[in-house]
N, C-alpha and C positions, 0 to 999 in steps of 0.2 A: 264651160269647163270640160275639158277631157276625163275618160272615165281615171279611177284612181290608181295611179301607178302601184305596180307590184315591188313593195321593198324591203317583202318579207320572207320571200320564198326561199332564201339563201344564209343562212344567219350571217355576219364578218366576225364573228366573236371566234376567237380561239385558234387565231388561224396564223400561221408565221408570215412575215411581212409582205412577204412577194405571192404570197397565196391572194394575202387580204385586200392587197392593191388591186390583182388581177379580178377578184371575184366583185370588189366594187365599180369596178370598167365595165364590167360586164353586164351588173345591175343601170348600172348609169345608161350605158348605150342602147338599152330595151328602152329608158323611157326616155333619151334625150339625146347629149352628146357628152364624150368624154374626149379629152384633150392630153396630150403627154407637154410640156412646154419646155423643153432643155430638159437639164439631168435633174433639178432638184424641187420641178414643182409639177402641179397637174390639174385642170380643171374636169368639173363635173358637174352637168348640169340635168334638172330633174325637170323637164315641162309640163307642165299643169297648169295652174291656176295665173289668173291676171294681177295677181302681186308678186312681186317677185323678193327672194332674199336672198342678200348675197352676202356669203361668210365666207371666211378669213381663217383657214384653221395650221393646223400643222399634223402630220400623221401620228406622231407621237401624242399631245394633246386630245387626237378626236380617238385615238385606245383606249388611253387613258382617263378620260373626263366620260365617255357615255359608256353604260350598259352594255347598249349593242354594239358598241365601238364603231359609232356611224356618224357621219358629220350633221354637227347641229342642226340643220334646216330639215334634215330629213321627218322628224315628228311633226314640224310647222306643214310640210306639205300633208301628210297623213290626215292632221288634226283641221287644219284649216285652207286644204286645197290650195294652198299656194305653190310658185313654182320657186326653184331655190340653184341658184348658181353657187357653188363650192368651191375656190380656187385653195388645192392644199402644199404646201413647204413640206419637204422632206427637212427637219432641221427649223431651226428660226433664220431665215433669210431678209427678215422683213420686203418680200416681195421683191427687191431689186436686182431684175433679173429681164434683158430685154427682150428673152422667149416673152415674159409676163406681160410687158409693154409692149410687143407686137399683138400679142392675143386680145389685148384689154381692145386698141387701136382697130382690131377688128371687129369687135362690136360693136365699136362706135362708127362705124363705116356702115355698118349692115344696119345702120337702126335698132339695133337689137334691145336697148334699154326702153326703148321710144313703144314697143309693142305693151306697154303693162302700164296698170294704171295707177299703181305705188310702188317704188322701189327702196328697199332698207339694205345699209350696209353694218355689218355687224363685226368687231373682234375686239381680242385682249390683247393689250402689251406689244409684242411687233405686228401683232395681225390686228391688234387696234388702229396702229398705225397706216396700214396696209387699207385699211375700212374707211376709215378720212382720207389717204391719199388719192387711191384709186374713184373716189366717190364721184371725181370732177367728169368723170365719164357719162354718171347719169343726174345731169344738174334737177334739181328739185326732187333728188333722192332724200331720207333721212337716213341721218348714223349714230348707230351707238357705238360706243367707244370705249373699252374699260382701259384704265390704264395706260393710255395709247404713249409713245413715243413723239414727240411733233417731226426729228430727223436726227441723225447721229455726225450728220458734218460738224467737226470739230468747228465752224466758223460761229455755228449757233450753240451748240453744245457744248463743249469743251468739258465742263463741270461736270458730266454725265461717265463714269469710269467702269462701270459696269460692263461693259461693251465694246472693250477697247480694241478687240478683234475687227472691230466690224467699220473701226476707222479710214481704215484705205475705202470701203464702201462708196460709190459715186452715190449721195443724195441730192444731186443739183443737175441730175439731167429728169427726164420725163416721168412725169408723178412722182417729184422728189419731196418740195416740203408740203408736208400734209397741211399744216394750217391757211395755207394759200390755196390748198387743193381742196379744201373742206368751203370755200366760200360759195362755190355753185348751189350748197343744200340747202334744203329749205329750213333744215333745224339738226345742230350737233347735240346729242345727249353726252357729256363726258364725264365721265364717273372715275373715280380715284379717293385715295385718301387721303387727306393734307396733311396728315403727319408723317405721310411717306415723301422725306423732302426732294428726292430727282423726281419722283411722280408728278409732287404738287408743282416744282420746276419747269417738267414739260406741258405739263396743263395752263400755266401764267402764259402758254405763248401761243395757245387759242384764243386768238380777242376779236372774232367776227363776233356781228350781231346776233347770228343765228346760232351760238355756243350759249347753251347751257349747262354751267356745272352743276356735277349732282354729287356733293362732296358725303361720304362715307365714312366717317370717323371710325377708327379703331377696329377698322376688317382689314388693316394689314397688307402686305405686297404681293396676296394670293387671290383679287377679290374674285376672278371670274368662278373658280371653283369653289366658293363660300355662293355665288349666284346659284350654279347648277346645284349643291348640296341643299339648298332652300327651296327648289323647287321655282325660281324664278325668272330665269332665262325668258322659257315662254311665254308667260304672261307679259314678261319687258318687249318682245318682238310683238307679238300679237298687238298692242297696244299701239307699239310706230306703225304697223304697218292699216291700223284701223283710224290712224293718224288722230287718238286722244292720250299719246303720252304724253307730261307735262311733269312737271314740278311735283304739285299735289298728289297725281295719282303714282308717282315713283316713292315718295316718300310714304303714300300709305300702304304697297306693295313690302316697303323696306320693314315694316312695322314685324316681320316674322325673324327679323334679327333676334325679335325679346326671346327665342323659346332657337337660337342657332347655337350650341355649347360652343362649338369653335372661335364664334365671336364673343359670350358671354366670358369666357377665359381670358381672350386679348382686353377686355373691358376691365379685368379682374387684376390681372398686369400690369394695363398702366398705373393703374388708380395707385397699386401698393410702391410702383416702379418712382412715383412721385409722393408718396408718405400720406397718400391721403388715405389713411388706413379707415376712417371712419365709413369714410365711402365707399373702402372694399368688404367692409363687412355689412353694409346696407344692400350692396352687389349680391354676397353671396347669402343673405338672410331672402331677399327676393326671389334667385333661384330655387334655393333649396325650399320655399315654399310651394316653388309653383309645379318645379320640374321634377325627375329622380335625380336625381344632382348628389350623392352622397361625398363629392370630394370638395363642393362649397360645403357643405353642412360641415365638413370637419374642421376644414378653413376657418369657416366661422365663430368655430371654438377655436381655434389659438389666434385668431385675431381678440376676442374677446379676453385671452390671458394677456395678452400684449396692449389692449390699451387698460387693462385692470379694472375692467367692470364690464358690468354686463349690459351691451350697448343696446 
């Protein structure tokens, strides 16, 4: 392992757009290479460590989701010496872009995936998508997936309306549909919430062997930043790239939803959303025992006037 890249010496916090770009090129090209790809994306790669991660972000998401307004992998290398590939959107482009696919096409040329002895592909939503498509570059990589899109061609989609900008979009030329592009890996983790119905939609149309869903009930159509807000991201990477994520140990990671207010709310919602009022005041008698919770505790009293005793 090479000694540990410097990726503090400059903070990106607080810095207007074209500053933050420039000053993260500049940290990037000290310990690796940085790449411009067309007008609306850009790679950044941090060389270290013989794992490699490679995230999916968007410049407006990696402001706004970190502290240091620094892309995801950048703590993985810090904390676990890994080396961390960043391909970031200006915008949600979901990746299709053939600066992107000449760029990818060139590391697959160079071997470049082929020098590391784990590789993990990681995003949300269009950069979920972007994480399985692109994946087929380095076959016997793992991918997490939140949310991901499977493709927006109306031939497969159609029912998907969210997006309707992004229809003229070619998804059927190179690294188009991700669930055909995800079958090289050796294991999909894909997480979503079934009661989010275009989510749980495009998730019915990952059906390799190597897909497992990690279904998230009642965390809603925001899940990546309920992850980051919990403290969970890195533990979820750390784990693919130690290659013992599985089922069991996501679901007992998932166990700090009990004490996430943002998801004990949405739990709070549905339960009253469907009349099952008894259950929302077993919800909010739990919280407010366990947590400072004072806006179940009050809940709790006028659920209690409403089903007329004291449950």
């Amino acid at each position: 392992m090479q000694d540990a890249p410097d990726l503090d010496s400059r903070p990106l916090t607080g810095l207007e757009r074209a500053e933050w770009l420039d000053r993260m090129a500049e940290i990037t090209v000290e310990n690796g290479h940085f790449a411009v790809l067309g007008r609306r994306h850009i790679a950044s790669y941090i060389d270290h460590g013989g794992t490699l991660l490679v995230t999916f972000e968007t410049v407006e998401g990696t402001r706004a989701l970190s502290e240091r307004e620094e892309p995801l992998g950048w703590q993985m290398v810090r904390d676990h010496g890994w080396s961390h590939l960043c391909l970031m959107a200006q915008g949600d482009t979901w990746f299709r872009d053939r600066d992107v696919y000449d760029y990818v096409d060139r590391l697959i040329d160079e071997a470049f995936f082929e020098d590391f002895e784990r590789v993990v592909f990681y995003g949300a939503g269009p950069c979920g998508y972007a994480a399985a498509a692109y994946s087929v570059a380095a076959p016997g990589a793992s991918v997490i997936a939140v949310q991901p899109q499977a493709t927006l061609d109306p031939e497969f989609a159609e029912w998907d309306d969210r997006f309707v900008e992004m229809r003229r979009t070619d998804f059927t030329e190179r690294y188009g549909y991700a669930p055909a592009m995800v079958d090289a890996a050796i294991e999909m983790f894909l997480i979503y919430d079934p009661h989010e119905q275009l989510d749980a939609m495009h998730a019915a149309l990952f059906q390799g062997d190597n897909v497992e869903r990690l279904r998230l009930r009642n965390m809603g159509g925001a899940i990546q930043g309920d992850l980051i807000g919990m403290g969970l991201i890195a533990p979820l990477l750390a784990a693919a790239g130690d290659g013992v994520l599985d089922r069991e140990l996501f679901y007992e990671l998932m166990r700090a939803r009990r004490d996430h207010v943002p998801y004990l709310r949405r739990l709070l919602a549905r339960a009253e959303e469907r009349g099952r009022l008894r259950l929302a005041w077993r919800v909010c008698r739990n919280v407010a025992a366990r947590l400072s919770a004072p806006r179940f505790a009050r809940r709790m009293e006028r659920l209690d006037a409403m089903l007329g005793e004291t449950a």
